[in-house]
C-alpha positions in Angstrom: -64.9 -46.3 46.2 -65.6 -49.5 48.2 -65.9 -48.7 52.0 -63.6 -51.3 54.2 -65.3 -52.2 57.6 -62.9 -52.7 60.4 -60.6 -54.8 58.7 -59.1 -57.7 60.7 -55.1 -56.6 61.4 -54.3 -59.7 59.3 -55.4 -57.7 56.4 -53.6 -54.8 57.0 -50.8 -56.3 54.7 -53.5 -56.1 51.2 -54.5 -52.9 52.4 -51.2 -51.2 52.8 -49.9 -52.0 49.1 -49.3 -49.8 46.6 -50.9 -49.8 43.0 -47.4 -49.9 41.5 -45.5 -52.2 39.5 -42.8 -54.3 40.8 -39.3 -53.5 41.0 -38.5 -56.3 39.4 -40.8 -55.7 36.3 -39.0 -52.3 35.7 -35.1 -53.1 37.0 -34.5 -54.9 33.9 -35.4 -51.6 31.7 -33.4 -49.3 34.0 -30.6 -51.3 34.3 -30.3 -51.5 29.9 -30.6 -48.0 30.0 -27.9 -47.2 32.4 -25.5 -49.9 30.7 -26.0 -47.9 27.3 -25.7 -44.4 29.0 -22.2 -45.2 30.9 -20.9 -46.4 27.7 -22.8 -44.3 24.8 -23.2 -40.5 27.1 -25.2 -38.1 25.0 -26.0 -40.8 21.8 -27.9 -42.8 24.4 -29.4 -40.5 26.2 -30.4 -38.8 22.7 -31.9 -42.2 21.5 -33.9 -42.7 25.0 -35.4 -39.2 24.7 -36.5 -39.7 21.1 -37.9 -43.1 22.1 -39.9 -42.0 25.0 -40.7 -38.6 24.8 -41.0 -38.6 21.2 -38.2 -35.5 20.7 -35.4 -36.0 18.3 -33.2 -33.4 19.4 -29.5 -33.1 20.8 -29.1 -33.2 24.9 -28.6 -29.7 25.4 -28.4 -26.6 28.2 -30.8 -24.8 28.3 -29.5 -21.0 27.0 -29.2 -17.5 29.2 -31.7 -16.1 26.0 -34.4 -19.2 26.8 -34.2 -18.4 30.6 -34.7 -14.6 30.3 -37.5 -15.1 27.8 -39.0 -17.4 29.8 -39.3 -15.2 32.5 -40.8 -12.9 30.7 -43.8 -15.0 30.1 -44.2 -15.8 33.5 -47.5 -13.4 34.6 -46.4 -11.2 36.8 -49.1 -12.2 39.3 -47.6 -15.7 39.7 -44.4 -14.7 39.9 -44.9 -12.9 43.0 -46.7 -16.1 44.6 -43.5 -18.0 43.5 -41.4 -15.3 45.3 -43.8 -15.9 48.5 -43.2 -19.6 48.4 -39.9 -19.2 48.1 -39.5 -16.7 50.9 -41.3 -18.8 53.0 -39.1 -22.2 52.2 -36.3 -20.0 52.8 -37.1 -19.0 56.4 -38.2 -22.4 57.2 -34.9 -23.7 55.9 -32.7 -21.3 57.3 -33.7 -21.9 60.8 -32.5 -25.8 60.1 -29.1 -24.2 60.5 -26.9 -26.0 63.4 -23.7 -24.8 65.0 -20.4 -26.2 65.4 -20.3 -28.6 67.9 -17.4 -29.2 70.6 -16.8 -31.3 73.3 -13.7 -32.4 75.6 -14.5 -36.1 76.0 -12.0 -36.3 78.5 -9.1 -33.8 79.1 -6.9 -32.9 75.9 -9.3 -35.2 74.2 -11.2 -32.2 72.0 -13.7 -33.9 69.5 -16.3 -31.5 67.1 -18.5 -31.9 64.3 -19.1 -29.5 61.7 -21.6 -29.3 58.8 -19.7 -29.0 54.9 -22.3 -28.8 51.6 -22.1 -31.3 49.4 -20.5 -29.6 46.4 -22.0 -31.1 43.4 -25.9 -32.2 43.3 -28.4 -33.3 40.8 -32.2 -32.0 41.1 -34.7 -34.2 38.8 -37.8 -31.8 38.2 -40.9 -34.2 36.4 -42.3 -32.6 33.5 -45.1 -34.4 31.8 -48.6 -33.4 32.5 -48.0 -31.2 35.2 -44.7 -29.4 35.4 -43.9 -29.4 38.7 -41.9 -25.8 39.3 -42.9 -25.9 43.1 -40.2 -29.1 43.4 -38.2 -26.7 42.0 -37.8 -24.3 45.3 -38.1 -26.8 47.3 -34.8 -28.2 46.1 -32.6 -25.1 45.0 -33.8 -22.7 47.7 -32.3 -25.2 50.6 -29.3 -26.5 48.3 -28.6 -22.6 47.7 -28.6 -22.2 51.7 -26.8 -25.3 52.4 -23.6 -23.7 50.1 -23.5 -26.3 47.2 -21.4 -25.2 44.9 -22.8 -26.7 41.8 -26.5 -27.4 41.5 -28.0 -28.4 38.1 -31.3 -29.7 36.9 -32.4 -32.5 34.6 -36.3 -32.2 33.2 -38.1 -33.4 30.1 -39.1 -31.1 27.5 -42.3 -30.8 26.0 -43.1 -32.0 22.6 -41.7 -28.9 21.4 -38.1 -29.2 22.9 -39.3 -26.5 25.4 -39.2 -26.7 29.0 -42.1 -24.9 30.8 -41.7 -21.1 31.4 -42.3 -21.8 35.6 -40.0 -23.9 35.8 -36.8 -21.9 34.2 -38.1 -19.0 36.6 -37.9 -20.5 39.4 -34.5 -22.0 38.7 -33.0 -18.9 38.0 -34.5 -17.5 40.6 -33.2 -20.1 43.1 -29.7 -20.2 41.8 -29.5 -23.1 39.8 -26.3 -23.3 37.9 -26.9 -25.2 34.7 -30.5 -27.1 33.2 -30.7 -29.9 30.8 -33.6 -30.6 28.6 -33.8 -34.5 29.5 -36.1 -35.9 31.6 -37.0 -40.0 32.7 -34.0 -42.7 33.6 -32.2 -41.1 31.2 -31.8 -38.0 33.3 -31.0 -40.4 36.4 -28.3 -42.5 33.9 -26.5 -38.9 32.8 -26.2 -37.4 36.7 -25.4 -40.6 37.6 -22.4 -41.2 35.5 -21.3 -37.7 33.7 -21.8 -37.4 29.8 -20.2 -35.0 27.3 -23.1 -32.6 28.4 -24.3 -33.4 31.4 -21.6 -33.9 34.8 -22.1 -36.2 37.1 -23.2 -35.5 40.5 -22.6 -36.3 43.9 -26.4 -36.7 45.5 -29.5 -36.8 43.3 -32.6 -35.4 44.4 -36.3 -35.3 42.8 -39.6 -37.3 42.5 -40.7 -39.0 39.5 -42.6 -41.9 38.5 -41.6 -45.7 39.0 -39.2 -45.8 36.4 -37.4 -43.0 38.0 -37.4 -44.1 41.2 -35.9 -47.4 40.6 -33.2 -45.3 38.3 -32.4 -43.1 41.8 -32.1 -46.6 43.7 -29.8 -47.8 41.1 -28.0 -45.0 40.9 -26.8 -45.2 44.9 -24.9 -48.7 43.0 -22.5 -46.6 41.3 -21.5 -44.6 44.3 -24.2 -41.6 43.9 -25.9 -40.9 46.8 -30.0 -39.7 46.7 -32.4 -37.9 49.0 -34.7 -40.6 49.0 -37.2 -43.7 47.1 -39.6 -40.8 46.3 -42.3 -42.0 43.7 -46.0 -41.9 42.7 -47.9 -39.3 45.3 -50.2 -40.5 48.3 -52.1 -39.0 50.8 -53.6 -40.6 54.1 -56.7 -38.6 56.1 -57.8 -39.5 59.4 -61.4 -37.5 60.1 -64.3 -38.1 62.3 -67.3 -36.4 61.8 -66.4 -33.2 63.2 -64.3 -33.0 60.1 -65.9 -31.1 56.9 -66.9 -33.8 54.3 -65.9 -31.3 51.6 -62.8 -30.0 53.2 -61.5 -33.8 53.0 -62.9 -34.8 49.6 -60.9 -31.9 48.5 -58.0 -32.8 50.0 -58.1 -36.2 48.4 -58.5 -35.5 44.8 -55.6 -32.9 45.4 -53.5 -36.1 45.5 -55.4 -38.0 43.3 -54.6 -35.9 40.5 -50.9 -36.0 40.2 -51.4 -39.3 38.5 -53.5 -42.5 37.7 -50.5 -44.6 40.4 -51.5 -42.0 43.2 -53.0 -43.5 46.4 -55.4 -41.7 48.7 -56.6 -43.3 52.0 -59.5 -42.3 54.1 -59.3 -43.9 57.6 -62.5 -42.6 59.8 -64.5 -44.0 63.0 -67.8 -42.6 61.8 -69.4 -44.7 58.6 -71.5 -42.1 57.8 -68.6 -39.5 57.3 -67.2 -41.8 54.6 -70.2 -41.9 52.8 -70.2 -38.1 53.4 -66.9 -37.9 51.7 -67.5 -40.6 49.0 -70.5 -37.9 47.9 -68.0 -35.1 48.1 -65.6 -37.2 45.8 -68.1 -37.8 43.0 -69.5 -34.1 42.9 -65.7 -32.5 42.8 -64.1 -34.9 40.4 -66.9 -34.2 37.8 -65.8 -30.6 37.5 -61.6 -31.4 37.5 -59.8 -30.8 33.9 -57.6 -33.7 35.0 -61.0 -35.8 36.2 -59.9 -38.9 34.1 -56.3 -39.5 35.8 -57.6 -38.8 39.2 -60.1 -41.1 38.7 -57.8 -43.7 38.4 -56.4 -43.0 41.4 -59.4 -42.7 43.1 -60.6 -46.4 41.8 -57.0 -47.4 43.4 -58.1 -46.2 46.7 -59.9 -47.2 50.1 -62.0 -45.8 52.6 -61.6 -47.5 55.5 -64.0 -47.8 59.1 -62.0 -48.2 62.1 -64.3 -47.7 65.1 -61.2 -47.6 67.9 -59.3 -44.7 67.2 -55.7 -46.4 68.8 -55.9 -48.7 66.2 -56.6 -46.4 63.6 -53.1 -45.0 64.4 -52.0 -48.2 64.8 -52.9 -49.0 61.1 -51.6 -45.4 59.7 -48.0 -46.2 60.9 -48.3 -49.2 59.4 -49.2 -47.3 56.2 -46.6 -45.2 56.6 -47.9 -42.3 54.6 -45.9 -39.9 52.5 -48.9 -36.9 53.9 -51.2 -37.3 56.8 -53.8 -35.0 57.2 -55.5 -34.9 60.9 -58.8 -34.0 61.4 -60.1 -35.4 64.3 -61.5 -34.7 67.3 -59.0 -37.1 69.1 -55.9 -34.4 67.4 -54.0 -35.2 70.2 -53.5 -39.3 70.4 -52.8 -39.0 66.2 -50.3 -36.0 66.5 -48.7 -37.5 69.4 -48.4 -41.2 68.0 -47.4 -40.6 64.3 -44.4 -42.1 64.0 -44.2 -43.0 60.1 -45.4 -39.8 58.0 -43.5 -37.9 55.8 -45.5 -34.9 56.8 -48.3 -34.0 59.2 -51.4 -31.5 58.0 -53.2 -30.8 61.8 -56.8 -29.5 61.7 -59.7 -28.5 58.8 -57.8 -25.5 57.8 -54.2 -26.9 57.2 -54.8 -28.5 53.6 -52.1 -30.8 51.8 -51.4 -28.0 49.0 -50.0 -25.7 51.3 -46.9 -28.0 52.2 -46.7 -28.6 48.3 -46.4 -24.8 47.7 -45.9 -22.1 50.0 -46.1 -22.5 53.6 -42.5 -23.2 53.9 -41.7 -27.3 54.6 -40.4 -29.4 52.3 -43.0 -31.3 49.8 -40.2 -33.9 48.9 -41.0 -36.5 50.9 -41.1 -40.7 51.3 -43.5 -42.9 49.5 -44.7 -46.6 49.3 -44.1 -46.7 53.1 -40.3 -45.9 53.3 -41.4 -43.2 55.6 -40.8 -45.5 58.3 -36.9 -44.8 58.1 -36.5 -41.6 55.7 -37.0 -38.3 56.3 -38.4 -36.0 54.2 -36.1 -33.5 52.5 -34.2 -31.1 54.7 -31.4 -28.5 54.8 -28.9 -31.4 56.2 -29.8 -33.3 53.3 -27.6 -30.5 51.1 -24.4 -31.5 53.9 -22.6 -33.9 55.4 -21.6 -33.6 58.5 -17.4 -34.3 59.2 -15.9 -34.8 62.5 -12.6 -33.3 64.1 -10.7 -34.4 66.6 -7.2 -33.1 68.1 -5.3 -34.7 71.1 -2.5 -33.1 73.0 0.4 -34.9 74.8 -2.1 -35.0 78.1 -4.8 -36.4 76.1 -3.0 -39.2 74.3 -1.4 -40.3 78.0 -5.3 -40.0 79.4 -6.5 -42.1 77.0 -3.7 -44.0 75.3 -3.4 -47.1 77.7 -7.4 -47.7 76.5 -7.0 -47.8 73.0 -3.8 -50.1 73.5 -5.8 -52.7 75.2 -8.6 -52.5 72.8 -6.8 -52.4 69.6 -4.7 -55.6 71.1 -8.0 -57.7 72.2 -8.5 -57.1 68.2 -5.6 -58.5 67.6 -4.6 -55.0 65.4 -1.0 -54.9 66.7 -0.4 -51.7 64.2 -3.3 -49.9 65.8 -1.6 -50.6 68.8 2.0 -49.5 68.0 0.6 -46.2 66.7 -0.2 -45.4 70.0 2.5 -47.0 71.6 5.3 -45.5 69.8 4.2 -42.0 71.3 3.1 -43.0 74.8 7.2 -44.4 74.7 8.5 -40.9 73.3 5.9 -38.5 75.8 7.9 -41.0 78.8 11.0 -40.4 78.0 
C-alpha cells in the first residue's frame, strides 16, 4: 500500500474516488434488463438468472419444507448468536419509536403528525461469496417493528438452486412473509415492477454490488422508492499512535474482504503508525481464506499522513465514509466534527464487525460518499410520516382572512373562494 504524505487539498478530489465503474458504463445493461422484465415478468427474469448466475431454473418461492429444513441445519450454536443479534437490533430499534405529535398553531387551528408503515417492501439480501444473513435482521427485524404488512426477500441461489441455510433462518425468524430465489438486477427489475411470481413493492431495501445499485436508483424512476445508493463496502480509520497497529490492520481487512471494489482508508498524523499498520496488513492477509479478494481491495486503497489533525477531519467529511472508526487520542475534535459518516466506531475496543452483526445499529448504510445527505437505515425508514389537521368555525375565522390574501397574491382565485365561501356562511 503506497503511503500519501500530506496531500495538498487540491488533491483531495483523486483521493476521494471510488474504485468503481461508472454509471454510465452499467446504466445501459440495467436499463435492457428492466425493459425486458416489465414486459417479459418471470421468462426474463428466468433468462437473466440462467445467464448470470449460471441456474436454469423457474423463479420460484422458496417452500415452508426448505425453510424448516433449513433450520435444521443451522448449528445450534449460531443460532443463538443470531437470536442475540437480533435481540439487540430489536431494542435498538424499538427505542426509534416517536409519538403522535400535536400542536394548536393558533386557536381552532389543531395540526399533528403521525407515523403509518409502509405496507409493502422489498429486502435485496446478496448472495454470492458471502451470504450475507446479518443484512437480513437488520432489515426484517425493524420492518417487522415498524408494522409493514408485507415484507419479502429477493436473493440469488447458489449453483445448486439453494439459498444458504442462514439466511432462510433468519427470515423466518424475523417475519419475513415470502422469499424468492433470484438475486442481481433481476431481483431489483421483478420488485420493481411485479411479475407472475414476484409483487411489486412499495420501497426497496438492500446492498449489493454496482449493478445493483444502479438497478435500486433506477428503480426510484418507476415510482419505487429505496432506502438508499448502498454499494461496494468501505471503511475509513483515523488512528494516532496511541492506537494498536494490529487492532486497525484488523479492522481494515474486515472491509477489505467483502469484495475486490471495497475501499479501506487509513488517515493518521504519525508516519510511523502507518507503516505499523502496513506490517499488520501483510502478516493478517496471508492467513485469510478470502486473502486474494481482499487483496484487491487492499491494492485499491490509501494510507494517508496528515500531520494537523483539523484537517484530517476536514478531509474525512470530504470522504464521506460509509464506517469511521476513531482511534485517536484527539476522540473528541473527530466525534464532535463528523458530519458525513454512515456510522461512527469510537475507541480500540469498538471494531467495525460489531455494527455489522450484533451490537444493535443498523449496518445498512451509504457508500461512495452519499453519506453526506443519507442516513443510514432506520426504523422511520419502514414509515412515512402523514399529517392531520382539523379547523373549527374559530379557527377558519382566525386564520381565514391570511390564506385569502395569500392564495390571491397567487393569483389562485379557487384557493381563495374555498375559504371565502365559508368565512361568508360563519358571518351570516
Amino acid at each position: 500500500m503506497q503511503i500519501i504524505k500530506n496531500p495538498n487539498k487540491n488533491a483531495w478530489s483523486e483521493l476521494i474516488k471510488r474504485p468503481t465503474q461508472s454509471v454510465e458504463s452499467i446504466e445501459e445493461t440495467v436499463v435492457q434488463i428492466f425493459d425486458d422484465v416489465s414486459r417479459n415478468g418471470d421468462i426474463a427474469v428466468q433468462k437473466y438468472t440462467s445467464l448470470f448466475d449460471g441456474i436454469d431454473a423457474q423463479v420460484s418461492v422458496v417452500s415452508e419444507e426448505e425453510i424448516k429444513a433449513a433450520a435444521q441445519n443451522v448449528p445450534q450454536e449460531l443460532k443463538a448468536a443470531i437470536q442475540q443479534a437480533k435481540q439487540n437490533i430489536e431494542s435498538f430499534h424499538k427505542a426509534q419509536k416517536t409519538e403522535k405529535i400535536e400542536v394548536e398553531t393558533m386557536p381552532g387551528v389543531n395540526c399533528w403528525q403521525e407515523k403509518r408503515p409502509i405496507e409493502k417492501i422489498g429486502l435485496y439480501i446478496p448472495g454470492g461469496t458471502a451470504p450475507l444473513f446479518s443484512t437480513v435482521l437488520m432489515l426484517a427485524a425493524p420492518a417487522k417493528i415498524a408494522g409493514c404488512k408485507e415484507i419479502i426477500l429477493c436473493t440469488p441461489p447458489n449453483k445448486n438452486g439453494v439459498i444458504a441455510n442462514e439466511i432462510l433462518f433468519a427470515a423466518q425468524l424475523c417475519g419475513v412473509t415470502k422469499i424468492y430465489k433470484v438475486g442481481g438486477i433481476q431481483a431489483i427489475a421483478a420488485m420493481t415492477f411485479g411479475t407472475e411470481t414476484i409483487p411489486q413493492v412499495y420501497k426497496i431495501f438492500g446492498p449489493g454490488n454496482q449493478f445493483v445499485t444502479v438497478a435500486k436508483q433506477l428503480a426510484t424512476k418507476y415510482g419505487v422508492a429505496i432506502d438508499m445508493p448502498a454499494g461496494p463496502s468501505e471503511l475509513l480509520v483515523v488512528a494516532d499512535d496511541s492506537a494498536n497497529a494490529a487492532y486497525v490492520a484488523s479492522d481494515l481487512l474486515s472491509q477489505a474482504e467483502h469484495g475486490a471494489d471495497s475501499q479501506v482508508i487509513l488517515v493518521s498524523n504519525s508516519e510511523l503508525f502507518l507503516t505499523a499498520v502496513e506490517t499488520e496488513i501483510s502478516k493478517q492477509i496471508a492467513v485469510l481464506p478470502r486473502k486474494s479478494m481482499a487483496q484487491k481491495a487492499i491494492d485499491n486503497s490509501k494510507l494517508i499522513l496528515i500531520s494537523d489533525d483539523q484537517e484530517a477531519l476536514d478531509f474525512i467529511n470530504a470522504y464521506g465514509p460509509e464506517h469511521f472508526i476513531i482511534c485517536s487520542k484527539n476522540e473528541e475534535l473527530f466525534l464532535n466534527g463528523i458530519s458525513n459518516a454512515g456510522s461512527v466506531f469510537v475507541g480500540d475496543y469498538t471494531p467495525e464487525s460489531a455494527g455489522d452483526y450484533a451490537s444493535g445499529t443498523n449496518h445498512t448504510l451509504p457508500t461512495n460518499g452519499y453519506s453526506k445527505a443519507y442516513s443510514g437505515v432506520n426504523l422511520d425508514s419502514f414509515s412515512k410520516s402523514m399529517t392531520f389537521q382539523r379547523i373549527t368555525k374559530e379557527g377558519l375565522q382566525n386564520i381565514g382572512k391570511s390564506i385569502e390574501l395569500m392564495a390571491e397574491a397567487e393569483g389562485l382565485q379557487a384557493h381563495k373562494n374555498a375559504v371565502s365561501i365559508r368565512l361568508n356562511d360563519l358571518a351570516k
